[in-house]
C-alpha positions as CSV (number, residue, x, y, z in Angstrom):
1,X,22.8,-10.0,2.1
2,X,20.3,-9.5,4.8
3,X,17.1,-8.1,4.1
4,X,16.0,-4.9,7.1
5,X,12.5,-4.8,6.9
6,X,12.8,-2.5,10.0
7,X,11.7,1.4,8.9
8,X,12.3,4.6,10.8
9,X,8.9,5.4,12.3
10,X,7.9,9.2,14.0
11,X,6.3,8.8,17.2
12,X,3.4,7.5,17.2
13,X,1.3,10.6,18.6
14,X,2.9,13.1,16.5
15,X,2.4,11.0,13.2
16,X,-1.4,11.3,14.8
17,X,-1.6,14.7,15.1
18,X,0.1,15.3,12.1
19,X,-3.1,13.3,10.0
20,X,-5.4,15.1,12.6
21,X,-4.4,18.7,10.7
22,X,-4.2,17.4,7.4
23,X,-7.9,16.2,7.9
24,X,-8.7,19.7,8.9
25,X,-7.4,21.4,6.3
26,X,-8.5,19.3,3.6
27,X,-12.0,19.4,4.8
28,X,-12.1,23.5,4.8
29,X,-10.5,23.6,1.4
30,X,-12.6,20.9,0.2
31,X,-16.1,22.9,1.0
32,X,-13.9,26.2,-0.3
33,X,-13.1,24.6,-3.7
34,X,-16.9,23.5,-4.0
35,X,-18.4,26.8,-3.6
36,X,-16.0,28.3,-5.7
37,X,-16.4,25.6,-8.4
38,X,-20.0,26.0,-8.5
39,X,-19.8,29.7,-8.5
40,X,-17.1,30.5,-10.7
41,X,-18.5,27.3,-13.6
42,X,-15.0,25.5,-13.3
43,X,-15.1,21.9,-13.6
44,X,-11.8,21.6,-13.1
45,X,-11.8,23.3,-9.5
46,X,-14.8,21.1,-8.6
47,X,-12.5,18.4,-10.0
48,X,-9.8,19.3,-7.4
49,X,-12.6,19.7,-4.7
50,X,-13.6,15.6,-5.5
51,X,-10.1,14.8,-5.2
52,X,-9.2,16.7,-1.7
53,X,-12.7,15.3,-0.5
54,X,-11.1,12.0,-1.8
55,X,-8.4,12.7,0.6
56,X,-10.1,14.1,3.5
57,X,-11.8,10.8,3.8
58,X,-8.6,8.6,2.9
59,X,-7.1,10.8,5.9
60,X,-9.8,9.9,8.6
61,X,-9.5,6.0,6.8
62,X,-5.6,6.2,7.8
63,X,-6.2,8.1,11.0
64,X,-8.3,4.8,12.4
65,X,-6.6,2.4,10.6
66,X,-3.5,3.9,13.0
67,X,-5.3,3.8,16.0
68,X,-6.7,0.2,15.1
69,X,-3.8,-1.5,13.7
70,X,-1.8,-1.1,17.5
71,X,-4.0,-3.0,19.0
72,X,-2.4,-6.5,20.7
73,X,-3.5,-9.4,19.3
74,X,-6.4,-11.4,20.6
75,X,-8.6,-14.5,20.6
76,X,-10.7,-13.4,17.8
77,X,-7.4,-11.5,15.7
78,X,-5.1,-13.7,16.1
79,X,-2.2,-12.1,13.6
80,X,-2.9,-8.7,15.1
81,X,-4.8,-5.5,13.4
82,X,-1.6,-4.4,11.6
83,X,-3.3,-5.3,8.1
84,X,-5.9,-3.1,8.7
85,X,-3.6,-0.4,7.3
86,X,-3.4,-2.4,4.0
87,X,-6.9,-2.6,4.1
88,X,-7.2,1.0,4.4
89,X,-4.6,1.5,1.2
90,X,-6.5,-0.6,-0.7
91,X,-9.9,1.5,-0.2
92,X,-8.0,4.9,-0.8
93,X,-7.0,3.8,-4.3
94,X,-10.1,2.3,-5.2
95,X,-12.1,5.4,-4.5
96,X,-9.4,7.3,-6.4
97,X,-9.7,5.2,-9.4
98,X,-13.8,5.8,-9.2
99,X,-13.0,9.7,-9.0
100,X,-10.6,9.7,-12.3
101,X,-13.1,7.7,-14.1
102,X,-15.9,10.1,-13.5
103,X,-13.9,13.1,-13.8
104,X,-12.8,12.0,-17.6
105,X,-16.6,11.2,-18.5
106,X,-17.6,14.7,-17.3
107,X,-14.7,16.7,-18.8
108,X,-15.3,15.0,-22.2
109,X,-19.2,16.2,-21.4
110,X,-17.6,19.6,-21.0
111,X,-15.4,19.2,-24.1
112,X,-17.9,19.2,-26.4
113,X,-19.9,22.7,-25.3
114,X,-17.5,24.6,-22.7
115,X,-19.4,26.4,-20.3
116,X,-18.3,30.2,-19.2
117,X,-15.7,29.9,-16.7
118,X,-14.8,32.6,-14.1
119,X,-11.1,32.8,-14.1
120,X,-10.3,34.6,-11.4
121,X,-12.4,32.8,-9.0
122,X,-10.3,29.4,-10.3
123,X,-6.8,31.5,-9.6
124,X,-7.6,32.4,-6.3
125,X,-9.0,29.3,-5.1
126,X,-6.2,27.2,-7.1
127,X,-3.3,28.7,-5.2
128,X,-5.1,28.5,-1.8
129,X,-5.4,24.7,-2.7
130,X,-1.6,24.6,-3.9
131,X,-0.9,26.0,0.0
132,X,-3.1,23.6,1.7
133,X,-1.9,20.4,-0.8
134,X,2.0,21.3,-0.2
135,X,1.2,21.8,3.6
136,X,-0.6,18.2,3.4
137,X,2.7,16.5,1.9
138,X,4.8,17.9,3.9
139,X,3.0,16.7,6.8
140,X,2.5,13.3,5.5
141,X,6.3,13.1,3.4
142,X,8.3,11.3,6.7
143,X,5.4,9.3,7.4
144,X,5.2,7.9,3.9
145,X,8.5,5.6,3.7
146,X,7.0,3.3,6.4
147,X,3.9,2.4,5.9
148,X,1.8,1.9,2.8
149,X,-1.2,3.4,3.9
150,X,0.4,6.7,4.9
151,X,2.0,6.4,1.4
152,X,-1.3,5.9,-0.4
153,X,-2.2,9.2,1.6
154,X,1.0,10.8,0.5
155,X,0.8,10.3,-3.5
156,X,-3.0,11.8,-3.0
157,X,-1.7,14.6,-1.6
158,X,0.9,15.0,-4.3
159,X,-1.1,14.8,-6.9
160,X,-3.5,17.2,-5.4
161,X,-0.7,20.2,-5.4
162,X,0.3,19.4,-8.9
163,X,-3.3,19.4,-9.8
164,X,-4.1,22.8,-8.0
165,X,-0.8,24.3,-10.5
166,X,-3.0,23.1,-13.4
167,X,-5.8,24.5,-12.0
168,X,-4.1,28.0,-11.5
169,X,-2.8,27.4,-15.2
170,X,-6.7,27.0,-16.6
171,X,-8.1,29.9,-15.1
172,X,-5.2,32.3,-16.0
173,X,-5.4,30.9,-19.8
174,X,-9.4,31.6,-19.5
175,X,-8.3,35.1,-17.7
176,X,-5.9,36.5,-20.6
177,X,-7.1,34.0,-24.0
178,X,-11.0,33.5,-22.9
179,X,-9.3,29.5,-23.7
180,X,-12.9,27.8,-21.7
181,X,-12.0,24.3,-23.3
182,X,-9.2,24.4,-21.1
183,X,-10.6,23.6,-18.2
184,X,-12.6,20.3,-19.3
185,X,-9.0,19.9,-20.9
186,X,-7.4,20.4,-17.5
187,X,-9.9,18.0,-15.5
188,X,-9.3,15.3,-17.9
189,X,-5.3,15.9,-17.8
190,X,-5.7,15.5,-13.3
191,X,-8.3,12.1,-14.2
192,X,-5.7,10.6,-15.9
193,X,-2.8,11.4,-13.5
194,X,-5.1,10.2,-10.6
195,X,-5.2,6.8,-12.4
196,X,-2.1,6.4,-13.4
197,X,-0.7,6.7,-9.9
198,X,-3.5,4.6,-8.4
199,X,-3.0,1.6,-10.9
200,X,0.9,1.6,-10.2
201,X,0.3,1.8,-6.8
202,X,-2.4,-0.6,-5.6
203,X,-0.7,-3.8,-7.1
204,X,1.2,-3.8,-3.4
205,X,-1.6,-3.7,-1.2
206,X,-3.8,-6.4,-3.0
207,X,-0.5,-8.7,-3.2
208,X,-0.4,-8.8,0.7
209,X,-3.9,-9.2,1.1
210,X,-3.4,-12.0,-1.3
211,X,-0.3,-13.5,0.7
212,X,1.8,-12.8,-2.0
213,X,5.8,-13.0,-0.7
214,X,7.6,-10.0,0.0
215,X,8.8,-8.4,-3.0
216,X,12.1,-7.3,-1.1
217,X,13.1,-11.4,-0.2
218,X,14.6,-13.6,-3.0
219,X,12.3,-17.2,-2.5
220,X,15.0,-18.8,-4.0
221,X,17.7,-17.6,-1.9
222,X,15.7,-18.4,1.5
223,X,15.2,-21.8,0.0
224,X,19.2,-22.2,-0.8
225,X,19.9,-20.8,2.7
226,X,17.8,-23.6,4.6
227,X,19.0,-26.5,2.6
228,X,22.5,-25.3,3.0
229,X,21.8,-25.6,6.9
230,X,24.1,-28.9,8.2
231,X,21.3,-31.5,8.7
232,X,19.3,-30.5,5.9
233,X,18.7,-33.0,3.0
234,X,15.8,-30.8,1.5
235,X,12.9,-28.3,2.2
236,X,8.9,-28.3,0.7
237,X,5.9,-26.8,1.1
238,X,7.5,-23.3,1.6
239,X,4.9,-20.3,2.5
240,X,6.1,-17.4,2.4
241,X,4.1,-13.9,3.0
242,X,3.9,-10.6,4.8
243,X,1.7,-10.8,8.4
244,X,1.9,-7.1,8.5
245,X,3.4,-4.6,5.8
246,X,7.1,-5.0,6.9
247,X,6.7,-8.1,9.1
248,X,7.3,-11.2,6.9
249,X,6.8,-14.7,7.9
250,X,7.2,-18.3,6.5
251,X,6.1,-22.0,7.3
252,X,8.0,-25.0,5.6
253,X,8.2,-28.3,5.9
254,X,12.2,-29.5,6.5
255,X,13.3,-33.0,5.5
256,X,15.9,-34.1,8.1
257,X,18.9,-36.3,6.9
258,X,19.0,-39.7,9.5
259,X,22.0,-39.0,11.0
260,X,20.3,-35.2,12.0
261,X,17.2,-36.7,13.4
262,X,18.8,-36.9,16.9
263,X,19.8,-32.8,16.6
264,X,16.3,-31.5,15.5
265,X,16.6,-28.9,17.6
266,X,20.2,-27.6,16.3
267,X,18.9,-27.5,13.2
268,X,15.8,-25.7,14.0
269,X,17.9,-22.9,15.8
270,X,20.3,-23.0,12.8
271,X,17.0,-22.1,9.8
272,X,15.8,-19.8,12.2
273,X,18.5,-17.4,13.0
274,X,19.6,-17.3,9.3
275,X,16.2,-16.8,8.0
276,X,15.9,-14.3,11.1
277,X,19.9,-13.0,10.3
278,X,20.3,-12.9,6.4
279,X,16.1,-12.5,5.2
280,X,14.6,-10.3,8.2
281,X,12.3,-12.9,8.8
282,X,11.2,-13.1,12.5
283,X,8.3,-15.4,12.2
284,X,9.0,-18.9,11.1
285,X,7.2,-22.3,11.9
286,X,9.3,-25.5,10.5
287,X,7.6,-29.2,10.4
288,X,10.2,-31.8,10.0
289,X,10.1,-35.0,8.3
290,X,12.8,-38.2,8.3
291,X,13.7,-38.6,5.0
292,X,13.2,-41.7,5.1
293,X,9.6,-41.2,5.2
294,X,9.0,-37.9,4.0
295,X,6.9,-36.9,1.5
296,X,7.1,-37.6,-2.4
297,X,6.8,-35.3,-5.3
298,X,6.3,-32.7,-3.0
299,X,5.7,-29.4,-4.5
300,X,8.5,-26.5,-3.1
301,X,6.0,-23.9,-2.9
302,X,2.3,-24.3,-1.7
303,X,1.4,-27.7,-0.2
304,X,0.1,-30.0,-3.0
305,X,2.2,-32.8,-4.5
306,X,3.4,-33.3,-8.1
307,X,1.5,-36.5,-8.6
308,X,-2.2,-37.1,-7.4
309,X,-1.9,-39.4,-4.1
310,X,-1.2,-39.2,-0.4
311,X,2.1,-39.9,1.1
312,X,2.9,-41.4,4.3
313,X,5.5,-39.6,6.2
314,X,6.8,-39.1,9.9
315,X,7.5,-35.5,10.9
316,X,7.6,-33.3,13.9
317,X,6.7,-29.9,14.3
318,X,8.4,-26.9,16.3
């Protein structure tokens, strides 16, 4: 079954100004939910505040990482800038794992001797966040499904909205029941949401950093697919990894039967417009080797053998 890794993307400029707002608006409610935090004695609003200031500066992140990652490749960046986006993912979780961390040290702090809390102030200031965090998402929502940056930036923002809901929760309980452990309670409740979405998340960045193969392509079944190619007798050495977040690539080396030495070129069409046709997988570079003297004990993935010792072998690259 072939494998798209082609994504619906917006235009470029309005996915630009889209972040441009978003960065706006998280920045004023950012300085709004400080104040307020400060003023009113709510940890968990200042909590909130960390957490939209988290995304305020995961937005400008994303917003460079966009312009960046178009740039052509060159002489010095010879794959392209498109991982700078994964780079960027990687750095938004990170900071939001710091921020839960923190957060559940200081609201256990808080746990132990509640301070006065001015509930009103924490309503008021919640549901302006809740506007601003839904507004963010919504910006951010069609952005999300192609790119994992923009999707690091879009779980923030979700989990910024439901956190402003338990904010507005705390400071109505504090209102009516004069309830002040709920707050600490609150702020630890948003820490531990924060790092449960960061930890299930940033496993997908640091696999392509780490040129892990695309989770959405069965190895096996690009391995089957070349050997079944008509001149094949077997395939090693298979690397297989993502350039850029949905642009996959592999080199192999591809052990030519004798009497398919003389259509090299056949076959190399053949691998490359099923791995192209059936896997997505635009980028390939093949060696080939005679079988006659190809190499021995090879290992399938990687490019080590199975017994200590070099090999000498004949092959061709295209």
């Amino acid at each position: 079954m072939p494998h798209d890794h082609g994504h619906a993307h917006i235009d470029p400029d309005s996915g630009d100004r889209r972040v441009a707002i978003a960065i706006w608006a998280n920045g004023l409610l950012t300085v709004a939910q400080v104040v307020g935090g400060i003023f009113s004695g709510s940890l968990a609003l200042i909590a909130d505040a960390l957490h939209n200031f988290s995304d305020m500066a995961s937005l400008v992140i994303a917003f460079a990482a966009r312009k960046i990652a178009r740039r052509p490749a060159d002489e010095r960046m010879t794959f392209g800038y498109g991982r700078v986006e994964i780079v960027a993912a990687l750095v938004n979780y990170t900071t939001l794992i710091l921020i839960g961390f923190y957060l559940i040290y200081e609201g256990g702090m808080r746990m132990i001797d509640p301070p006065e809390v001015m509930g009103w102030t924490v309503v008021i200031l919640g549901g302006i966040a809740l506007v601003v965090d839904t507004l963010t998402a919504m910006l951010t929502y069609s952005m999300q499904k192609g790119s994992v940056n923009i999707r690091a930036l879009f779980l923030h923002n979700l989990s910024d909205a439901l956190a402003s809901v338990a904010v507005i929760v705390a400071g109505s309980l504090i209102i009516l029941y004069d309830m002040r452990w709920v707050d600490p309670a609150i702020t630890i409740g948003i820490a531990i949401y924060i790092l449960y979405l960061s930890f299930t998340e940033i496993g997908g960045p640091i696999r392509t950093l780490m040129l892990g193969s695309p989770p959405d392509i069965d190895n096996e079944a690009v391995v089957e697919a070349m050997r079944k190619v008509e001149g094949v007798a077997d395939v090693h050495h298979v690397h297989l990894w993502q350039m850029q977040e949905h642009k996959a690539a592999l080199d192999c080396h591809v052990v030519v039967a004798a009497e398919g030495w003389s259509k090299i070129e056949e076959i190399k069409s053949a691998i490359k417009k099923r791995l192209k046709g059936e896997f997505g997988i635009s980028h390939s570079s093949l060696e080939f080797e005679h079988e006659d003297r190809a190499h021995q004990n090879a290992d399938l993935y990687g490019h080590g053998n199975s017994r200590d010792g070099e090999e000498t072998h004949t092959h061709e690259k295209s």
